[in-house]
C-alpha positions as CSV (number, residue, x, y, z in Angstrom):
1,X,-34.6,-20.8,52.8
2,X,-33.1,-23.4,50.1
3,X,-30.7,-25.7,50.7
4,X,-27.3,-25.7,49.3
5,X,-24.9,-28.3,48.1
6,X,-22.8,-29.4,51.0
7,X,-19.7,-29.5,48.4
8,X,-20.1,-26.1,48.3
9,X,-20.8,-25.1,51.6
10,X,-18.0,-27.1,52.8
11,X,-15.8,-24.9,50.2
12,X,-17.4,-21.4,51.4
13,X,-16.6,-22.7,54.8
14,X,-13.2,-23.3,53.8
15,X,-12.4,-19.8,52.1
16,X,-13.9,-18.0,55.3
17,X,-16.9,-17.4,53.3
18,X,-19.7,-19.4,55.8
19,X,-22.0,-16.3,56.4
20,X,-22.0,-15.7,52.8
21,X,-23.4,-18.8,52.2
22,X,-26.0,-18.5,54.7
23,X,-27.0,-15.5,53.0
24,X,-27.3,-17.0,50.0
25,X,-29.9,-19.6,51.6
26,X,-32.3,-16.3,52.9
27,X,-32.7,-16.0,49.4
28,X,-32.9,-11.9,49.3
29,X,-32.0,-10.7,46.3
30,X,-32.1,-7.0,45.0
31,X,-33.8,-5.1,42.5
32,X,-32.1,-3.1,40.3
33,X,-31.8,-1.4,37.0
34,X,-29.0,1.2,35.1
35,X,-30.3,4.2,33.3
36,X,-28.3,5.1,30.5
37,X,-26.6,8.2,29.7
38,X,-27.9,9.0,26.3
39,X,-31.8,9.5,27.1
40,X,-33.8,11.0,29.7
41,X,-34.4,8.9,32.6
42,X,-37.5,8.0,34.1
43,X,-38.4,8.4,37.5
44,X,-38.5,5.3,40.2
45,X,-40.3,6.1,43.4
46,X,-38.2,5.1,45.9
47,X,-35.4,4.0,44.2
48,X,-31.3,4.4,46.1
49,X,-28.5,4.8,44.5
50,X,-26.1,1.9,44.0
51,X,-23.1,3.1,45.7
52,X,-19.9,2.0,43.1
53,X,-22.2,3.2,39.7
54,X,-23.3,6.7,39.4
55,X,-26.5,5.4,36.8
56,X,-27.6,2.8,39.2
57,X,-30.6,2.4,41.0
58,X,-32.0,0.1,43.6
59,X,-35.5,-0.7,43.5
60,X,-38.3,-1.1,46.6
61,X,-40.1,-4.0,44.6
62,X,-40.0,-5.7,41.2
63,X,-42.4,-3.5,38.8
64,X,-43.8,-5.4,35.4
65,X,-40.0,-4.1,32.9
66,X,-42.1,-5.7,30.3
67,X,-45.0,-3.7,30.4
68,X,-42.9,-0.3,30.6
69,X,-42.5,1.7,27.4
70,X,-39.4,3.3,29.0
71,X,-37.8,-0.3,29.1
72,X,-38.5,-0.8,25.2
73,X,-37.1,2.6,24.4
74,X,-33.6,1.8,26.4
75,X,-33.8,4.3,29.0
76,X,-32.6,2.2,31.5
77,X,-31.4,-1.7,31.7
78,X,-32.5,-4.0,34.3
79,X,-29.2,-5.4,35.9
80,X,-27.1,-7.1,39.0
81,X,-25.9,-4.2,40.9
82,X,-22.6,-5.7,41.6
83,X,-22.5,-6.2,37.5
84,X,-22.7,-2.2,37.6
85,X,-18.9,-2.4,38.7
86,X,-17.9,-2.9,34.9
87,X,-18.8,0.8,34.6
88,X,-16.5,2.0,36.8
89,X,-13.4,-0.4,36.0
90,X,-14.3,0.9,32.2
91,X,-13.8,4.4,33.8
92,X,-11.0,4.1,35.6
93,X,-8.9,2.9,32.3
94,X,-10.5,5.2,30.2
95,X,-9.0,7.8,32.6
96,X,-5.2,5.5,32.6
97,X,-5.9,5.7,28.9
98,X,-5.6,9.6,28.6
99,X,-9.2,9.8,27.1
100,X,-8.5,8.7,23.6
101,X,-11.2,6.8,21.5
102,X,-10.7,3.0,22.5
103,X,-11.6,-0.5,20.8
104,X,-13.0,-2.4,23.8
105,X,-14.5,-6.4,22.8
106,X,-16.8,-7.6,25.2
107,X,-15.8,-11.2,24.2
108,X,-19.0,-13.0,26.1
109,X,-21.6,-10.1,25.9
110,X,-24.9,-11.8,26.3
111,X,-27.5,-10.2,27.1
112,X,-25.7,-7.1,27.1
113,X,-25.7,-5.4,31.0
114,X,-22.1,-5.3,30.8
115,X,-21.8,-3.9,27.1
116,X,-24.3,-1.3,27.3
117,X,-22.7,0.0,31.5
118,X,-19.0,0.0,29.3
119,X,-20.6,2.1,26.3
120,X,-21.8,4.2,28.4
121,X,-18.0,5.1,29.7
122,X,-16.1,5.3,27.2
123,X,-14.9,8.6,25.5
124,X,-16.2,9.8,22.1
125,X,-15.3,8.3,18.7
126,X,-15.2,5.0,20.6
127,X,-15.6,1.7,19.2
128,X,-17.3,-1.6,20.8
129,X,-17.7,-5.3,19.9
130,X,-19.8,-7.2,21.6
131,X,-19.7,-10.7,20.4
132,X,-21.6,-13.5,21.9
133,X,-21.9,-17.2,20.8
134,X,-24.9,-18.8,21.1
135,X,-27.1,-17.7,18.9
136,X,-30.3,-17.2,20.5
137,X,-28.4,-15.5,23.0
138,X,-26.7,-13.2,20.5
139,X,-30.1,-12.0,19.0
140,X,-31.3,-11.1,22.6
141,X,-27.5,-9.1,22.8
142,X,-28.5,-7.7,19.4
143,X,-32.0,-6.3,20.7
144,X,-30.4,-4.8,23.9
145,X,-27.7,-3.1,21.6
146,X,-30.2,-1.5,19.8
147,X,-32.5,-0.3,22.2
148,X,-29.9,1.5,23.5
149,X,-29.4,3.4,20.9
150,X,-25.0,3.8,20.6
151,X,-23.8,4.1,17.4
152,X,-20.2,3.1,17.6
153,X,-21.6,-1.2,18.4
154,X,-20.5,-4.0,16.3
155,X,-22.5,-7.4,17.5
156,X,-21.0,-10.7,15.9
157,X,-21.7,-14.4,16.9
158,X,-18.3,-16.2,17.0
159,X,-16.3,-18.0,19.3
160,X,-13.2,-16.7,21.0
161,X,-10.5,-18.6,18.8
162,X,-12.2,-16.4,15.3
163,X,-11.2,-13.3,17.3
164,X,-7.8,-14.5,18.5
165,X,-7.1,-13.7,14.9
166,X,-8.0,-10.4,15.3
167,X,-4.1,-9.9,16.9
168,X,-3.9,-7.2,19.4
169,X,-6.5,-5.0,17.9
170,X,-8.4,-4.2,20.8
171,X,-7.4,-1.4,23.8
172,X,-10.0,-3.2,26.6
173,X,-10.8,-6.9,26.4
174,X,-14.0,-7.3,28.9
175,X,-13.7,-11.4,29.5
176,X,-17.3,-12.1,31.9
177,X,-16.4,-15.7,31.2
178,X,-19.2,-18.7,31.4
179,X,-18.7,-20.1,35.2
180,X,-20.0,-21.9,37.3
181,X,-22.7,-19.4,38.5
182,X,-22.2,-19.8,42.6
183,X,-22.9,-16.3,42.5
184,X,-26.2,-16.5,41.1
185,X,-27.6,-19.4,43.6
186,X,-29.2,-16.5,45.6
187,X,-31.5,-15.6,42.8
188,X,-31.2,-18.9,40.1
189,X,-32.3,-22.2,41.6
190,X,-31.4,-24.1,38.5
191,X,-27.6,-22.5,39.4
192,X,-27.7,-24.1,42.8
193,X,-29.1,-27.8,40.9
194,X,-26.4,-28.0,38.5
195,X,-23.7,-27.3,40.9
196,X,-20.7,-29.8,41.6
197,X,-17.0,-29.8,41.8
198,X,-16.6,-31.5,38.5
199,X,-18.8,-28.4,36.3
200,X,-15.8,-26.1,38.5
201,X,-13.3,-28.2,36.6
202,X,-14.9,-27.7,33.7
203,X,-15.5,-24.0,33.5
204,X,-11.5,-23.7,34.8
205,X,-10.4,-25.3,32.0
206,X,-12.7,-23.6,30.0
207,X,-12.1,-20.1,30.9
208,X,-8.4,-20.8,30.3
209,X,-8.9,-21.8,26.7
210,X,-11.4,-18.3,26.4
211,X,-8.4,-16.4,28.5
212,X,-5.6,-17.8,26.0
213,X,-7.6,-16.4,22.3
214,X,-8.3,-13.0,24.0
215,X,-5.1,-12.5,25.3
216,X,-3.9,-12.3,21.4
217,X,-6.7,-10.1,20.5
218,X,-5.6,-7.5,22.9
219,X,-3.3,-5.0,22.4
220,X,0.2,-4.2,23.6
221,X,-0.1,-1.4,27.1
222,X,-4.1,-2.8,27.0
223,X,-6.4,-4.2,29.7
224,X,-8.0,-7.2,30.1
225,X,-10.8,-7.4,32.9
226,X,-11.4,-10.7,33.7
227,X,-15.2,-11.6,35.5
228,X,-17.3,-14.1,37.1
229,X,-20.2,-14.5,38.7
230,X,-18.4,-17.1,41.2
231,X,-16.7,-17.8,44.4
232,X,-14.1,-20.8,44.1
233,X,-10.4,-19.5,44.0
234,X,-10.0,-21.9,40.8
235,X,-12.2,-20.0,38.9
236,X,-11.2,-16.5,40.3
237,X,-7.5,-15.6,41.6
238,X,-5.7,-18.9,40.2
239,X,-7.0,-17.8,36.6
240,X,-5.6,-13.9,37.4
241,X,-2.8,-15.5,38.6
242,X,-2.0,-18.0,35.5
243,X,-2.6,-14.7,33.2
244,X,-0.4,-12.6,35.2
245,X,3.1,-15.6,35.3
246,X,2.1,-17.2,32.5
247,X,0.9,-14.4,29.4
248,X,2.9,-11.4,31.2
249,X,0.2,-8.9,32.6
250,X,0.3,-6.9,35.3
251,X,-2.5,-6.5,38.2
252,X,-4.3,-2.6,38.2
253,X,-6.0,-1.7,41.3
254,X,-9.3,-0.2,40.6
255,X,-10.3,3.0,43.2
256,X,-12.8,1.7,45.7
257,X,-14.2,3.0,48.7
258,X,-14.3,1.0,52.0
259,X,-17.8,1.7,52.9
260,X,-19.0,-0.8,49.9
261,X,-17.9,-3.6,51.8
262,X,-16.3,-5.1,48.6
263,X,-14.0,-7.7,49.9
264,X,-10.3,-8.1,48.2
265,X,-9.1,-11.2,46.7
266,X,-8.4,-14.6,48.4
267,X,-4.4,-15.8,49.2
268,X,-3.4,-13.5,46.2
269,X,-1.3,-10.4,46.5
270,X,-3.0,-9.4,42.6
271,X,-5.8,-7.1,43.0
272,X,-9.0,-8.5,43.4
273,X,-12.4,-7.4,44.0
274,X,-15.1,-9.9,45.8
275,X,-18.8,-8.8,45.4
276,X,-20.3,-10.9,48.9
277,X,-24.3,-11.5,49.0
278,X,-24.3,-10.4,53.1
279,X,-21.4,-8.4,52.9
280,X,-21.8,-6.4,49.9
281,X,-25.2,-5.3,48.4
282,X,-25.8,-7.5,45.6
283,X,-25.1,-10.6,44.1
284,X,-21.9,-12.7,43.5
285,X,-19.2,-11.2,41.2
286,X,-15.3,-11.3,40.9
287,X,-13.2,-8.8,38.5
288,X,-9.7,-8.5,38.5
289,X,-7.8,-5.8,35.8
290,X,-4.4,-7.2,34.2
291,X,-2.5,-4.7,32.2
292,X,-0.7,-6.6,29.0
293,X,3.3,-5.6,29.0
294,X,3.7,-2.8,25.8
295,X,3.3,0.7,24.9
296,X,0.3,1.4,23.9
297,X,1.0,3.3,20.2
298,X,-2.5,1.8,18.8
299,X,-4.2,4.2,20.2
300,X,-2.7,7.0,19.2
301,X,-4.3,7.5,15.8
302,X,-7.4,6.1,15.7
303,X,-7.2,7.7,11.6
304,X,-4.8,4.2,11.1
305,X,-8.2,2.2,10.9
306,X,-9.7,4.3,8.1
307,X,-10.7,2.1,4.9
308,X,-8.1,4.2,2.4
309,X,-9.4,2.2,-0.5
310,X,-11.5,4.0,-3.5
311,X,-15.3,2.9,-3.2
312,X,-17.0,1.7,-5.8
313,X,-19.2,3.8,-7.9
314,X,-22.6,3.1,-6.2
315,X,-26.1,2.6,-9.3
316,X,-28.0,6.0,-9.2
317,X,-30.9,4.2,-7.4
318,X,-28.6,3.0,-4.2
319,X,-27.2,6.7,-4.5
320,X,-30.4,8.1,-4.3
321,X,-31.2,5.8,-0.9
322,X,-28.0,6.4,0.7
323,X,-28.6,10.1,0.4
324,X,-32.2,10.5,1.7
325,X,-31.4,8.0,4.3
326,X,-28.3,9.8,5.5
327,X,-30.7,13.1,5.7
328,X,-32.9,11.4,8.7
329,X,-29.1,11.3,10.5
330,X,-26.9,14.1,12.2
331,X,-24.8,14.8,9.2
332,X,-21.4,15.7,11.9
333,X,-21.4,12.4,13.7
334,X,-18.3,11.2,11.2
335,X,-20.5,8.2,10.0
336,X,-20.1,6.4,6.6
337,X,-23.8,5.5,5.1
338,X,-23.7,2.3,3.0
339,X,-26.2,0.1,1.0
340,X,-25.6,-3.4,1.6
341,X,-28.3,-5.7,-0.3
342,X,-31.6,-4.1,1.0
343,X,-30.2,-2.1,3.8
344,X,-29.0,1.8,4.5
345,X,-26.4,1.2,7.3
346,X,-24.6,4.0,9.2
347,X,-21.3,3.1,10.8
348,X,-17.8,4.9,12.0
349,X,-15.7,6.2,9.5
350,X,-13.0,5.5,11.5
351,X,-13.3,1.8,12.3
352,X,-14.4,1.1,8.8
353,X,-11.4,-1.7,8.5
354,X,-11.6,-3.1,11.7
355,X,-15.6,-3.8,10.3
356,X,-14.1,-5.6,7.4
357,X,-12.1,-7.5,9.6
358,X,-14.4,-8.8,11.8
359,X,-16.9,-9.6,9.1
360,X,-13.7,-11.9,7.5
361,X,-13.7,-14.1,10.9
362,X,-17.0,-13.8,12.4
363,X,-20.7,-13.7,11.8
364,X,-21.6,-9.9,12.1
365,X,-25.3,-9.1,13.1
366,X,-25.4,-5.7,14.1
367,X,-22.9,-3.0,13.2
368,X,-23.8,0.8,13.6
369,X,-27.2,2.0,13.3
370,X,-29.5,0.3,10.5
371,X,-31.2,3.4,8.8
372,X,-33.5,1.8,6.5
373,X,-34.6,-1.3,4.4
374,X,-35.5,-1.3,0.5
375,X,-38.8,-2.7,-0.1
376,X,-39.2,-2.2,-3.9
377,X,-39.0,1.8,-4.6
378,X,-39.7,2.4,-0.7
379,X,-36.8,3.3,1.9
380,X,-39.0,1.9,5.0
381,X,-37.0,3.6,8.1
382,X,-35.7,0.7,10.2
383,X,-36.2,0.6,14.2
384,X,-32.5,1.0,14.7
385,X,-32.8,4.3,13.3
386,X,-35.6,5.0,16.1
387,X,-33.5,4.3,19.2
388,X,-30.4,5.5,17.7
389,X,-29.2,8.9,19.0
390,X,-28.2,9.9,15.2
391,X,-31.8,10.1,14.5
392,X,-32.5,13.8,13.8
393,X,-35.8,14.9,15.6
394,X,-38.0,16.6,12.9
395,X,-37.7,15.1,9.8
396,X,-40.3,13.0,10.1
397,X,-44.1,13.4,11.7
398,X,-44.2,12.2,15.1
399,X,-47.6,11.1,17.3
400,X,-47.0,11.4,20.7
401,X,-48.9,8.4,22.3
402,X,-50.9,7.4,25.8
403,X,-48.8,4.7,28.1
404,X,-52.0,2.4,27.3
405,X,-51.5,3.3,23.4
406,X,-47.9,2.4,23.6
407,X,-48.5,-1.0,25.3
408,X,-51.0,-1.8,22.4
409,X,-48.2,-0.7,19.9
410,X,-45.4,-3.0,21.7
411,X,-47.8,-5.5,21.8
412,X,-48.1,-5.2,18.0
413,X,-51.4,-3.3,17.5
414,X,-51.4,0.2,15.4
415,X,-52.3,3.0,16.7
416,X,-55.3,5.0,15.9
417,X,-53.2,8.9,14.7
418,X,-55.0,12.0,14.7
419,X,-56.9,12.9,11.5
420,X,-54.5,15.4,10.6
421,X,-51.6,12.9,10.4
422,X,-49.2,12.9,7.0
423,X,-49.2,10.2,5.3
424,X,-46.0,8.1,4.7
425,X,-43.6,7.1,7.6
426,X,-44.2,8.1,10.8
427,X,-42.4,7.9,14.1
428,X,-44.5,7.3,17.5
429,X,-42.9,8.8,20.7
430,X,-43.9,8.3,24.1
431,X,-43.0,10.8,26.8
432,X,-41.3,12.9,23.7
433,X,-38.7,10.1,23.1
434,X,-38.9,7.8,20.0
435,X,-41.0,4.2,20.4
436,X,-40.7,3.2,17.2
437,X,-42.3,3.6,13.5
438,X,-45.6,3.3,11.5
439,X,-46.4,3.7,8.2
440,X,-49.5,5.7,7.7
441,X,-52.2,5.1,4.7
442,X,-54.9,7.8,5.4
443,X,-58.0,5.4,6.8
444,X,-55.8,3.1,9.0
445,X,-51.9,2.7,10.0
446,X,-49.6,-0.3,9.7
447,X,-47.0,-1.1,12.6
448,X,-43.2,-1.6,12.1
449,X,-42.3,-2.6,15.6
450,X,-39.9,-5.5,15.0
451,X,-42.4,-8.5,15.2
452,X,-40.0,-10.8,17.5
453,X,-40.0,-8.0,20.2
454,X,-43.4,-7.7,20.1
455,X,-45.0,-8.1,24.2
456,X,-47.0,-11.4,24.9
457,X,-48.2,-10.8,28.0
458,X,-51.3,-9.5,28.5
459,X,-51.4,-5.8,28.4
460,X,-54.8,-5.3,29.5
């Protein structure tokens, strides 16, 4: 049991909320993880499903994610169940949306469970932004992003006033905005430490400001979905509220079935859904959909965000690198391949100005799939280009590697390939799905797993 503010439990008390509060002091929380819909999934003995998300899975125990090769290859994400929900709000307006190809900005994406559950969703030719602005956090969004493997990802590091600019260019803004983490207290002791009436105050007025940029960034007939991972009403249904009288929306009721036990919104007629620790199984989370007033026309030709503009004759030897890099790549997947500085990038045709745009107000980190980087007269295949799904199976050798062999190589050791290996660039797999690359020079091998992802623990 741990002990709880008696602000706050005076303020559960208040909202009706007193048995969620004592379950918050039992100190249970759930295990659970997403698999993703692009690669095969591995099996968890044991696991249930998670009722609201089709791709989730509740755990018995806590395994060691770390020292899982399927974790490093993205075949599944370790997240808050109730978090899962994003995937099927991202559904249900792909469905209002008719099915086209949207522009969704995850406007505070770190580490990336949201993201990667809304990628997941969203209908083919699709494009995301996940921007994030810490940046420590935002290379840990980065990672996630490309472990997963989606090619239609732009990451950028900005705040939310730089894409305000960006004026109604998006169909979905996803706003999981910084709170004051009540929901969290279950599993975060440092959450229940910092907790106090004034940090509520703070985030309100925070969240507000955040609400206010997006709000311009989103499009006419689009959706916002506004999160927390909170209880308090001024956090939650006040904020829905000020959107709703104050910028125009209009609430959307997501489909929901009663045996979840997810609990409506408090003194609000807006809809509302209230993810209860004892109530509901998982952690603490609020979302509440608001539809922005306007026709929707953006999204009727997505061909509008094509770069119309006559490129630049590219120097024979970037030619020669853009074309064997865009070999290693499914040549139908409506990608443009680019050299910028040392690197062969592959990103949508389609949302080649939107790019350009982004890049104008923000710092972009990640966009597409990274094929390759130029290292003198090589073309060293980059790790993107492992755990992308454009990576065409074949082209290269592959070495199918031991769990114990594919610790050693996340932990940053090369493996030991058979003597009848070719020589050059070679891609590792484990459980015939990519790990990641070596070069091989004959006698000995050297790794390319990205050195700041490399495992510390002890692997032994």
């Amino acid at each position: 049991m741990q002990q709880l503010p008696p602000l706050f439990e005076q303020q559960m008390e208040s909202l009706g909320l007193s048995d969620v509060a004592s379950a918050i002091s039992a100190g249970l929380p759930e295990v659970s993880v997403r698999l993703s819909r692009g690669k095969p999934a591995p099996d968890f003995e044991g696991a249930e499903p998670v009722a609201w998300c089709g791709r989730g899975l509740y755990l018995p125990s806590r395994p060691s994610f770390t020292l899982d090769p399927c974790f490093h290859q993205g075949r599944y994400y370790v997240q808050e169940a109730a978090s899962m929900f994003h995937a099927r709000v991202a559904r249900h307006l792909c469905t209002l949306s008719g099915g086209l190809p949207l522009r969704v900005l995850d406007a505070c994406a770190a580490p990336g469970g949201k993201t990667t559950a809304v990628i997941d969703e969203l209908p083919e030719g699709s494009l995301t932004v996940a921007n994030e602005y810490v940046p420590a956090r935002a290379a840990v969004l980065r990672e996630n992003i490309v472990k997963w493997g989606a090619p239609g990802v732009i990451v950028t590091r900005g705040d939310t006033a730089a894409l305000s600019r960006l004026k109604e260019a998006f169909d979905i803004v996803i706003a999981d905005v910084p709170c004051s983490g009540e929901g969290m207290m279950r599993k975060d002791a440092e959450a229940v430490s910092q907790w106090s009436e004034g940090l509520v105050e703070e985030c309100a007025g925070r969240q507000r400001e955040i609400v206010d940029n997006l709000w311009r960034a989103l499009a006419p007939g689009g959706y916002m979905v506004y999160s927390t991972c909170t209880f308090n009403r001024r956090e939650n249904e006040e904020m829905v509220e000020y959107i709703i009288s104050e910028l125009g929306g209009e609430s959307v009721e997501i489909p929901v079935e009663e045996l979840w036990n997810i609990s409506p919104g408090l003194f609000t007629t807006a809809a509302c859904y209230r993810f209860l620790p004892g109530r509901t199984r998982g952690e603490g989370l609020f979302v509440s959909v608001i539809r922005k007033d306007g026709e929707p026309s953006a999204r009727k030709d997505r061909s509008r965000g094509r770069d119309k503009k006559k490129q630049k004759p590219v120097p024979p030897a970037a030619a020669a690198a853009i074309a064997e890099a865009t070999g290693w790549i499914d040549a139908s997947a409506g990608m443009r391949v680019t050299l910028s500085g040392d690197r062969v990038t592959a990103f949508p045709e389609a949302h080649a100005a939107l790019l350009k745009a982004l890049e104008a107000e923000t710092d972009v980190i990640h966009e597409g799939v990274t094929l390759a980087t130029l290292k003198g007269r090589d073309i060293v295949p980059a790790h993107s280009l492992a755990m992308s799904a454009l990576l065409k199976r074949g082209v290269f050798p592959e070495v199918e590697l031991s769990r114990e062999d594919s610790l050693r190589y996340l932990h940053g050791d090369a493996p030991t390939l058979p003597e009848e290996t070719l020589r050059g660039y070679v891609l590792l797999t484990f459980l015939d799905l990519p790990l990641g690359w070596v070069k091989n020079l004959g006698r000995r091998c050297n790794s390319l797993y990205p050195q700041s992802w490399r495992i510390r623990l002890n692997i032994e």
